[in-house]
C-alpha positions as CSV (number, residue, x, y, z in Angstrom):
1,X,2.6,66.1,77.5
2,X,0.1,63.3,77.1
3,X,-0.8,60.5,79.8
4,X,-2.3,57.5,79.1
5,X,-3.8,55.4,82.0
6,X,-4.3,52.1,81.0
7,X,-6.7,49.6,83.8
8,X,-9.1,46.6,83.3
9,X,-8.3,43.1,82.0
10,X,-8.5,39.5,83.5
11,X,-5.6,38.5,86.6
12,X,-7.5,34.8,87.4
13,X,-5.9,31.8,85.3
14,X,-9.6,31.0,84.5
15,X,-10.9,34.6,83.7
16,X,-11.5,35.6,80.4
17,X,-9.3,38.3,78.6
18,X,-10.6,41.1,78.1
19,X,-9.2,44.0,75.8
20,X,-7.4,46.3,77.3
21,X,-8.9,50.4,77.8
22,X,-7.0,53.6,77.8
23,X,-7.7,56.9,78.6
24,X,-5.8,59.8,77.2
25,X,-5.0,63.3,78.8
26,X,-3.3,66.2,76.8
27,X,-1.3,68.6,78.9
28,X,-1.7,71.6,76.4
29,X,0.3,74.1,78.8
30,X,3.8,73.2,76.6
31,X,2.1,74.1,73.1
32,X,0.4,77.3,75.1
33,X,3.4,78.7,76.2
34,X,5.2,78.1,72.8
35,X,2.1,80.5,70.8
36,X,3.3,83.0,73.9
37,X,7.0,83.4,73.1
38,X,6.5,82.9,69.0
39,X,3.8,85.7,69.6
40,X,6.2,88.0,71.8
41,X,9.3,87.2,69.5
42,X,6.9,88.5,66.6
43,X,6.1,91.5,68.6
44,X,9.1,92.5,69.3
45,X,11.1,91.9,65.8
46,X,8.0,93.5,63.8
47,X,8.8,97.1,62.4
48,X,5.7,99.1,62.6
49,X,4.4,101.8,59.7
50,X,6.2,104.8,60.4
51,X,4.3,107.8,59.5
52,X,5.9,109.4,56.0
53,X,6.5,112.7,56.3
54,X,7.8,115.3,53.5
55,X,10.5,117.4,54.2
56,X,9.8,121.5,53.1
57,X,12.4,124.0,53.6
58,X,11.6,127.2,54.2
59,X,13.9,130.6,54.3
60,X,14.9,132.3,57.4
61,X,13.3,135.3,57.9
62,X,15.1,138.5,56.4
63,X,17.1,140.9,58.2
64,X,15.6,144.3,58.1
65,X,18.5,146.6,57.2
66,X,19.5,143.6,54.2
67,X,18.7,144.2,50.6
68,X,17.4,142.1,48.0
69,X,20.4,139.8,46.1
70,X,20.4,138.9,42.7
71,X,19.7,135.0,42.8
72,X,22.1,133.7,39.6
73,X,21.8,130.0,39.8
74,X,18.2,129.5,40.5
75,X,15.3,128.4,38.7
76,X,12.0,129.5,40.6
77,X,8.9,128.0,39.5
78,X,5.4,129.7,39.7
79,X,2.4,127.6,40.5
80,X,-1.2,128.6,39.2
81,X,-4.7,127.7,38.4
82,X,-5.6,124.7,36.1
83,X,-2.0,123.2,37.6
84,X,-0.6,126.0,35.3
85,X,3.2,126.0,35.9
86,X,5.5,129.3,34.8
87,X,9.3,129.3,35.5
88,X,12.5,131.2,34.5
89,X,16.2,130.8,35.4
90,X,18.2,133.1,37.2
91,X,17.3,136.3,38.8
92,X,14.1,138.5,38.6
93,X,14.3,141.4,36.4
94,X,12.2,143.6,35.2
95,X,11.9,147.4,35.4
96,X,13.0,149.6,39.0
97,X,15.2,146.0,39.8
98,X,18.5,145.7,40.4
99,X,20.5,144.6,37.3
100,X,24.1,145.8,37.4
101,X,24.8,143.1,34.7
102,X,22.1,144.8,32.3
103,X,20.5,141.4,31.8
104,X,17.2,141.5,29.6
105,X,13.7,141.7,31.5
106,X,12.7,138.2,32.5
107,X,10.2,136.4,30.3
108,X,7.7,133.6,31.7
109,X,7.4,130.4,30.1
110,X,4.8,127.5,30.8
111,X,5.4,123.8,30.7
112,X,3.2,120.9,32.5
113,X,3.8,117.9,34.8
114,X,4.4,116.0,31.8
115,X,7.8,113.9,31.4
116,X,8.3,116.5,28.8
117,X,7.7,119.3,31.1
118,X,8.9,119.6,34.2
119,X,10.4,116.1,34.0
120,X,13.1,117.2,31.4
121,X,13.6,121.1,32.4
122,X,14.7,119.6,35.7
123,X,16.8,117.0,34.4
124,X,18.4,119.5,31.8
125,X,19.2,122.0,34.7
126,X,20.3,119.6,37.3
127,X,22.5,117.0,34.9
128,X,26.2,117.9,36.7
129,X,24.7,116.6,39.6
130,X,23.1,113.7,38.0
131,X,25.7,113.0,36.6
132,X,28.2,112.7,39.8
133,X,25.2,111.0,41.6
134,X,24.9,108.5,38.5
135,X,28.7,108.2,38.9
136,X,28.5,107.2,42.8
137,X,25.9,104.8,41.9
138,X,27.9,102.7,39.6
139,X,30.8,102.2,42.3
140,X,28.3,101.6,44.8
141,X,27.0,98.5,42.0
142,X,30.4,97.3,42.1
143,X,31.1,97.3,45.5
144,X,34.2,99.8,45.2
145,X,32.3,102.3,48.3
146,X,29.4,101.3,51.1
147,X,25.6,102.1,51.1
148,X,26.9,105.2,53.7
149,X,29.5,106.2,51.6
150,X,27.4,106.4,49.0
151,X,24.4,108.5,51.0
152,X,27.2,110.7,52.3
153,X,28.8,111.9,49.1
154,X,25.4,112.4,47.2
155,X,24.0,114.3,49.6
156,X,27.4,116.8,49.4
157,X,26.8,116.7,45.3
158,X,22.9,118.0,45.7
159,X,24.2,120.4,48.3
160,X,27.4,121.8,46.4
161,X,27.5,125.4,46.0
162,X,27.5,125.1,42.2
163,X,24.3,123.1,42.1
164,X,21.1,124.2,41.4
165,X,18.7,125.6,43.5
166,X,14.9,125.3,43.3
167,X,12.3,128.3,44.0
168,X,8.8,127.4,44.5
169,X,6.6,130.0,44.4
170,X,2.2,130.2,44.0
171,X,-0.5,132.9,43.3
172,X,-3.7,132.6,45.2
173,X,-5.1,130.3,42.7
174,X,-2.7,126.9,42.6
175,X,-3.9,124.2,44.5
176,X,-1.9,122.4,47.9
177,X,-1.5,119.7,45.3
178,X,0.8,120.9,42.6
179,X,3.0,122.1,45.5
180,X,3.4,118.2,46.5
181,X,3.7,116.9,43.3
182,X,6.4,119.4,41.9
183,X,8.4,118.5,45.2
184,X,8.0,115.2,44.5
185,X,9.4,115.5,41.3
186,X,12.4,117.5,42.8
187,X,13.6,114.7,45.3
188,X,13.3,112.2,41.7
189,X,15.8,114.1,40.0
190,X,18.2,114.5,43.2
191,X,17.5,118.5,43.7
192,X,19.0,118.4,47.3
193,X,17.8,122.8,47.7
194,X,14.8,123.9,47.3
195,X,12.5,126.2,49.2
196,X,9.0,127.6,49.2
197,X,8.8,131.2,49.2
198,X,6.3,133.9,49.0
199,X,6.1,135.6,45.0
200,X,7.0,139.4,44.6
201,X,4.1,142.1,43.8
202,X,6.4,142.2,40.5
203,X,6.3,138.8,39.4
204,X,2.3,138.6,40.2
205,X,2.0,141.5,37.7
206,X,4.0,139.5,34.9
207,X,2.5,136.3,35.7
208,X,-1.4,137.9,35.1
209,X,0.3,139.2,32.0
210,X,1.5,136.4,30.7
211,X,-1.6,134.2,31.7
212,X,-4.3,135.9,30.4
C-alpha cells in the first residue's frame, strides 16, 4: 500500500501560493507476502528428479535335489572382452548333456551392438510380441483402450508363456558396461524376461574355443 502525505501551502488571503509537497511511503508487506505463497505454491507443485534405477532380475536359487531342465525357448547371450558378444537359441548341448531330443551340439555365433547385431537378432526373435505390442499401440492412437489399459495388456504380451526369454551370461573378461547396454537394448525391443545368470564350466570351454 502507498501513502502519500501531502502538507505546506499558503491559508492567508494575502500569502503567496506555494506548490504543494508530497511525501510517499510504500508498504512492501503485500508484495512480500505474495513472493511467499508463489514460492510455497512452486514448492509444493514441483516434481523433484527421482533417482533412475534399472531393474535386473535375478533366478531363485536352485533346489538341491532338482536337476538341470532343458531351456527350449531361450536365447542366452555371452558377454566377453573387446564387447565380444556370443549367443545361441534354445538349450545348451554339447557332450555328457541331456538331450532326449538328439538335437545337434550347440554352435556359438558373434554379432555386435550394431543395429544389425543385436538390434535385429532381438527383433527377429521377439517379433510375436512386437507385433501384439505394435497392435495395442495403434488402438491406444485411436483412442479405442486407456494409457492403463494399454500398460496392462503389454506387460501380459512380454510376460506370456510363449514369449521369449533372455539369458545373460559373462566370462571374467566383459566389462559392467555391455551388461547395461545389452539390457538396455532388451527393454527397446519390449523383452519383458530376462535374467543374469552365472555361465556353465561347459559353455566357458566352448566360448575359449570359439574365441580364440
Amino acid at each position: 500500500m502507498a501513502e502519500v502525505n501531502t502538507g505546506g501551502g499558503g491559508h492567508g488571503k494575502h500569502e503567496k501560493k506555494r506548490a504543494k509537497k508530497s511525501s510517499t511511503r510504500i508498504d512492501m508487506t503485500p508484495m512480500v507476502d505474495l513472493a511467499f505463497l508463489l514460492l510455497t505454491f512452486f514448492v509444493l507443485t514441483s516434481t523433484f528428479a527421482k533417482p533412475k534405477t534399472m531393474e535386473i532380475n535375478y533366478p531363485a536359487d536352485k533346489p538341491i535335489d532338482q536337476k538341470d531342465q532343458l531351456v527350449n525357448n531361450a536365447l542366452t547371450f555371452i558377454m566377453t572382452k573387446d564387447d565380444g558378444i556370443y549367443y545361441y537359441y534354445g538349450a545348451f548341448i554339447t557332450e555328457g548333456a541331456p538331450n532326449p531330443l538328439g538335437k545337434p551340439n550347440t554352435i556359438l555365433t558373434k554379432t555386435d551392438f550394431s543395429s544389425g547385431g543385436l538390434h535385429k537378432i532381438l527383433l527377429e526373435k521377439n517379433k510375436p510380441t512386437m507385433d501384439a505390442i505394435d497392435a495395442l499401440k495403434g488402438k491406444l492412437i485411436k483412442k479405442e483402450i486407456a494409457d492403463t489399459t494399454y500398460k496392462r495388456l503389454a506387460n501380459r504380451e512380454k510376460g506370456d508363456p510363449k514369449a521369449l526369454t533372455v539369458l545373460i551370461k559373462a566370462d571374467d573378461q566383459a566389462v559392467y558396461k555391455n551388461i547395461i547396454d545389452i539390457i538396455d537394448e532388451l527393454n527397446i525391443c519390449n523383452i519383458g524376461k530376462y535374467a543374469v545368470v552365472d555361465m556353465g564350466a561347459k559353455e566357458n570351454e566352448l566360448l575359449k574355443a570359439t574365441s580364440k
